[in-house]
C-alpha positions as CSV (number, residue, x, y, z in Angstrom):
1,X,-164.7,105.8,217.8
2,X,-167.5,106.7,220.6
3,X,-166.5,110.3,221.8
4,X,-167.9,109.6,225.0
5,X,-166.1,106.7,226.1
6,X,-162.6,108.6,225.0
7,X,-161.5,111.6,226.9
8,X,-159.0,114.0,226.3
9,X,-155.2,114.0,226.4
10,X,-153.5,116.0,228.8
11,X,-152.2,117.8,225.5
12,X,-155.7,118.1,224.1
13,X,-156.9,119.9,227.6
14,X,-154.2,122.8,227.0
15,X,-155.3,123.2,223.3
16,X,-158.6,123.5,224.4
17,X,-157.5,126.0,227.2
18,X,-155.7,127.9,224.8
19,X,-158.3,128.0,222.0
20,X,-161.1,125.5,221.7
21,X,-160.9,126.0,218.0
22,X,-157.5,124.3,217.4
23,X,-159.2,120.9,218.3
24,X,-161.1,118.9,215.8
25,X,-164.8,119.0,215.6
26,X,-164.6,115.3,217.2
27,X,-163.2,116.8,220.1
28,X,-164.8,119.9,220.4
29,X,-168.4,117.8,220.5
30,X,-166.5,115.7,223.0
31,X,-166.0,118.4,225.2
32,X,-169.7,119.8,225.3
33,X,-171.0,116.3,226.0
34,X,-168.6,115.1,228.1
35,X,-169.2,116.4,232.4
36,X,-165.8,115.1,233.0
37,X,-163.5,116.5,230.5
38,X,-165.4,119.3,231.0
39,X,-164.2,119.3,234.7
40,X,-160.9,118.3,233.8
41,X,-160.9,121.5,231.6
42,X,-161.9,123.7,234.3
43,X,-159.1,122.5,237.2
44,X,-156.3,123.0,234.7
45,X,-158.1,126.5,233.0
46,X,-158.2,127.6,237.5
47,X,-154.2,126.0,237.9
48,X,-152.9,127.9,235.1
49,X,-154.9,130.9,236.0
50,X,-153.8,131.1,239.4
51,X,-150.3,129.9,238.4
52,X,-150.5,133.4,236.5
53,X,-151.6,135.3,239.5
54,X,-148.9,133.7,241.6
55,X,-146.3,134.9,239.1
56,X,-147.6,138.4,238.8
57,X,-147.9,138.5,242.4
58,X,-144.1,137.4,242.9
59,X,-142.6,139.0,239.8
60,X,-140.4,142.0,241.1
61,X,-142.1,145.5,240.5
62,X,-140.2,147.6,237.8
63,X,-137.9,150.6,239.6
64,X,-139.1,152.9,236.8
65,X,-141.9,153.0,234.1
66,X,-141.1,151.5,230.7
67,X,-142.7,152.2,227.4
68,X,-142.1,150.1,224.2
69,X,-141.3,152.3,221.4
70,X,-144.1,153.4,218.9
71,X,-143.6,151.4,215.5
72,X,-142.1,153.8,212.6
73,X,-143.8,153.7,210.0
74,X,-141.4,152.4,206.7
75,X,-141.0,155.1,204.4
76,X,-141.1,154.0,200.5
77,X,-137.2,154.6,200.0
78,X,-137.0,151.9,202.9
79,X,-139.5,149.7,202.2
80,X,-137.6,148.8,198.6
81,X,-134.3,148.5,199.5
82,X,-133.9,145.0,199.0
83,X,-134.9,145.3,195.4
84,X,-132.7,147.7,194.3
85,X,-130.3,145.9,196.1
86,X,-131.0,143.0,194.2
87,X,-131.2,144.7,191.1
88,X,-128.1,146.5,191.5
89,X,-125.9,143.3,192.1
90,X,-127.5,141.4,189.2
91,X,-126.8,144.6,186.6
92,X,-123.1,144.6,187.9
93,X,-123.0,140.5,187.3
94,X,-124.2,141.1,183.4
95,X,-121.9,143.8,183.1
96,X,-118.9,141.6,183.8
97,X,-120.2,138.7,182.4
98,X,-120.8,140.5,179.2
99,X,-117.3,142.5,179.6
100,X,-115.1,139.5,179.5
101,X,-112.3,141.2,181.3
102,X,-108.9,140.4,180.1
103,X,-107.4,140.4,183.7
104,X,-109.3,137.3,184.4
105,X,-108.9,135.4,181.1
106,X,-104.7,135.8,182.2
107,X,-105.8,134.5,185.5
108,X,-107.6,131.1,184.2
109,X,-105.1,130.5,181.6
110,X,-102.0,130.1,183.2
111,X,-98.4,129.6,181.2
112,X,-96.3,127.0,183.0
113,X,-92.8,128.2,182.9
114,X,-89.6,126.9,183.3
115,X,-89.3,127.6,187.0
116,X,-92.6,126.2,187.9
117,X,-92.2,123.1,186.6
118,X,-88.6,122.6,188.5
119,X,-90.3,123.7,191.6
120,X,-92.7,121.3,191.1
121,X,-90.3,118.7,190.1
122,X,-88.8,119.7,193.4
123,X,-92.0,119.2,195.6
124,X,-92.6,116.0,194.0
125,X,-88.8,114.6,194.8
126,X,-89.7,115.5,198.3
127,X,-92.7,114.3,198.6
128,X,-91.5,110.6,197.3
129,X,-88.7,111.5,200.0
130,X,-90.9,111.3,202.9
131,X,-93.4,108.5,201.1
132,X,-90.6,106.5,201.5
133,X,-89.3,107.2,205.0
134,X,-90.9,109.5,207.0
135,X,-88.8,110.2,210.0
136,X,-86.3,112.2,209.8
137,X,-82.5,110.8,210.3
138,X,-82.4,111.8,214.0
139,X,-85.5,110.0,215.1
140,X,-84.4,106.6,212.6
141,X,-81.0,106.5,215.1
142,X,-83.6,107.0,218.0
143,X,-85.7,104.2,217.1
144,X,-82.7,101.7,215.8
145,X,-83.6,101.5,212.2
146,X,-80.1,102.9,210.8
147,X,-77.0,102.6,212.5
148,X,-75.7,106.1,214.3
149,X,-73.2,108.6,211.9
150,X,-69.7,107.9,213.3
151,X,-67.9,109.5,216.0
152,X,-66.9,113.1,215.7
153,X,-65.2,112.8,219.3
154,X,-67.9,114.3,221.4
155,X,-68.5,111.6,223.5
156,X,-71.4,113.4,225.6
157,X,-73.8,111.9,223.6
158,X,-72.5,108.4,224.0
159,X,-72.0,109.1,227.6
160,X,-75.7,110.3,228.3
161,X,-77.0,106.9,226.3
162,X,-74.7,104.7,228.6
163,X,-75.8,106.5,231.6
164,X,-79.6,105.8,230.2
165,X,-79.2,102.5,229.4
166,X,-76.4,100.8,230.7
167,X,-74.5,98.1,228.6
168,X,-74.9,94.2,229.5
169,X,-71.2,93.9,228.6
170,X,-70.2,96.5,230.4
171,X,-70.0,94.9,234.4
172,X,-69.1,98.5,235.9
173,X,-72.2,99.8,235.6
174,X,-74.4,96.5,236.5
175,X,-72.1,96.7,240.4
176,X,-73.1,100.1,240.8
177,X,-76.7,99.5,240.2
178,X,-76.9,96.4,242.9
């Protein structure tokens, strides 16, 4: 590739405003050599310069003076904390691993008892309940799919579904609707 008849990026012209170092030797020998890039370099070194002047210039002036704090310096019980932290959890981890507490053999090994398995028994009779018809009895007279419980004599129920949807039999209804 002949460095002079490449130029540089856009991209290349900021790295090389920033610091001339980050660029490869290729470029950097470009940039010597080449009057134009080296012009280039100098419009966008003056934009971003005055670009910086403009913003200091605008910025709004502080109300009151600020100082950043002085760094601490770390004392030695601080700087190791993480370590004995570290060292601390992993003693207590080969202490109960070692220990082999009985409270947590009882909890992995489990008896199954009489009343757990007929509560089970009971979960799984419901469960094969609703596997094989979900909706509940209400919503299957709803939807059509089993005929309604009979008649208890409350008729308000009856009386609300004719109201909804009037019978085709029924020629009362169909007069007062034309």
């Amino acid at each position: 590739m002949n460095s002079q008849n490449s130029h540089l990026t856009h991209e290349q012209w900021l790295i090389a405003v920033l610091d001339r170092a980050d660029l490869d030797a290729e470029r950097q020998s470009h940039l010597l050599a080449c009057p134009d890039c080296q012009q280039e370099l100098k419009r966008i070194a003056g934009r971003l310069s005055r670009l910086g002047r403009r913003a200091a210039n605008l910025a709004p002036k502080p109300s009151r003076p600020f100082r950043l704090p002085a760094p601490k310096a770390q004392s030695l019980h601080w700087g190791h904390k993480p370590a004995w932290a570290l060292a601390v959890t992993c003693a207590i981890l080969l202490i109960v691993a070692l220990w082999h507490p009985q409270w947590l053999q009882g909890l992995l090994k489990k008896d199954l008892t009489a009343a757990d398995l007929a509560a089970d028994r009971q979960l799984m009779q419901a469960v094969d309940a609703m596997v094989k018809n979900a909706l509940p009895t209400d919503y299957q007279q709803i939807a059509g799919l089993i005929d309604p419980q009979p008649d208890d004599g409350n008729s308000s129920d009856n009386d609300l579904m004719d109201w909804l949807v009037p019978s085709v039999e029924d020629g009362s209804n169909n007069k007062s609707l034309s």
